[in-house]
N, C-alpha and C positions, 0 to 999 in steps of 0.2 A: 598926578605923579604916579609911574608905575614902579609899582611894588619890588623888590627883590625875592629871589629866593634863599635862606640863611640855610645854611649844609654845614650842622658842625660835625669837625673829623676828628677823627683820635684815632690811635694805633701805635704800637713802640718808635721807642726812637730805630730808624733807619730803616721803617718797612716801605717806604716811598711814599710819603702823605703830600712834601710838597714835590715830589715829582709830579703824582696823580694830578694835583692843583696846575701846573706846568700843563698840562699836555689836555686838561681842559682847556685853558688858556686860550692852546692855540691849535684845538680840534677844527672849531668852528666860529673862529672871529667875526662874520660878520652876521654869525646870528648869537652869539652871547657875547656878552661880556662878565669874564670872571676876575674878582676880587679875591684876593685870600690873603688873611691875616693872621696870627697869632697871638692869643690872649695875651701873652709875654713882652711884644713888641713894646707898649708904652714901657716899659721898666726898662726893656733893650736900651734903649733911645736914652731914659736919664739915667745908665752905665758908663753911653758912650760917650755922653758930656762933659761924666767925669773921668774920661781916661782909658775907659776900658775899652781893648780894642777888637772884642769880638769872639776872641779866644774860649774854649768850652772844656770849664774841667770839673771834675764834681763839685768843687764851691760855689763856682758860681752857676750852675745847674739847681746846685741847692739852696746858693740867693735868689734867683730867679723865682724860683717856687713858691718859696717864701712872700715874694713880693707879690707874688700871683694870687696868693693866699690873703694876704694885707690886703687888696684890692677886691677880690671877693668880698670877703666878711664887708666892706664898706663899701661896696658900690657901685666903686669904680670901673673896674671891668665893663660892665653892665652900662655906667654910662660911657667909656668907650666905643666899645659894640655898639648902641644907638646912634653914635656921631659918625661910625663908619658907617651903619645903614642909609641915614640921613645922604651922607654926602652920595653914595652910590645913586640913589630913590631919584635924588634930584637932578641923575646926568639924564639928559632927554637925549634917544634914540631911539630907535627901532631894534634893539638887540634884546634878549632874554638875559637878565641878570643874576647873578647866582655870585653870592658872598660866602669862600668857605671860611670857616673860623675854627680854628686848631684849638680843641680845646679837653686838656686829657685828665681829669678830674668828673666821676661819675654823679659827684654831688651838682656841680657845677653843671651841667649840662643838664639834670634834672631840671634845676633853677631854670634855667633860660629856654627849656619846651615849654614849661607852662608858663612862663612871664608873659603878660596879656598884652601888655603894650609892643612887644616884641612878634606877638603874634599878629596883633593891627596894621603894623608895620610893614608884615611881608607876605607874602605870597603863602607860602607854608616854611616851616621850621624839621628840617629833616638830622637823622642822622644817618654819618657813614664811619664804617669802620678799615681801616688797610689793614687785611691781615697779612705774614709774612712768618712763616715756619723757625728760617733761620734771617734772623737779623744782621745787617750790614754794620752796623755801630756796636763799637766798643766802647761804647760810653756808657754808663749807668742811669739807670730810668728811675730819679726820683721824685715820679710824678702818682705815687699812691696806683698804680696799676697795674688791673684786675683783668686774667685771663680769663673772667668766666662773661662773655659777650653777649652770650643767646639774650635773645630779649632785648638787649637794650642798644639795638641799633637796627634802624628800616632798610641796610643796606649792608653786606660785608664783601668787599674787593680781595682777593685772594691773590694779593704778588708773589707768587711762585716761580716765576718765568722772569721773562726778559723785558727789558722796556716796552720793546715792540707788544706783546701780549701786555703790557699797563697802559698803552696809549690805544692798544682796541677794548682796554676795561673802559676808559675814559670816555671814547665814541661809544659804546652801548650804554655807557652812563648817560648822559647828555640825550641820546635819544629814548631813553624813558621821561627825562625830564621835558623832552618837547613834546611828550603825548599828552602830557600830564597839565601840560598848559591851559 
């Protein structure tokens, strides 16, 4: 079973995290295959069972959190992230695998570099950060975050420009990660 690579990402809302994720995607398809997920999606999913249609406004920005937080403290997450590793580990190809996983809580992310079993798992456990001066979203960031970055991230993306300058971040992303193979 070849391993993944886990790339967790954090940066405000609207500096282009799942753009970046996007345009790994579809830099180089037939030698990766990229995953991206968000810690948040299990809770999305039983929102959307009960009704809720997707809509983003600071409650349920700040139920989401909350639920992110429930699932923390207990585990969940953590056994999520494993079942998406699993299912990835186990697609057989010849492609370079790389799972990002949006995850914007500094405690959190601590937890999950040094989680052993998550490091057996994969390839290496990286972080990356999208930075973005002025932010696109008007929505409120109530994800407990800290502009002080230095240090704790192996990688910081600088979306200042135009898509086209975040899809040659993405290609020179992607080709450290092929050296690094």
């Amino acid at each position: 079973m070849e391993k993944c690579t886990l790339v967790i990402i954090n940066g405000k809302s609207g500096s282009g995290k799942d753009l970046f994720c996007d345009f790994c995607a579809i830099v180089e398809p037939e030698t990766y295959r990229v995953v991206s997920i968000h810690r948040s999606d299990p809770y999305k999913e039983i929102l959307t069972t009960m009704g809720w249609k997707g809509e983003r406004t600071e409650e349920i920005r700040t139920l989401l959190k909350e639920l992110c937080d429930f699932g923390e403290d207990w585990g969940y997450n953590r056994d999520y992230l494993l079942t998406q590793i699993f299912s990835l580990n186990s697609k057989i190809d010849n492609r370079h695998k790389i799972l990002f996983y949006h995850c914007r809580e500094a405690r959190a992310i601590e937890k999950l570099k040094a989680d052993k079993k998550l490091n057996k798992l994969t390839n290496s456990i990286e972080t990356l950060f999208i930075d973005r001066k002025e932010t696109v979203s008007e929505e409120p960031d109530c994800w407990y975050f800290s502009d002080d970055i230095q240090g704790l991230y192996d990688v910081v993306i600088h979306n200042d420009s135009d898509k086209n300058a975040l899809m040659e971040q993405a290609k020179q992303y992607l080709a450290i990660a092929k050296r690094e193979e």
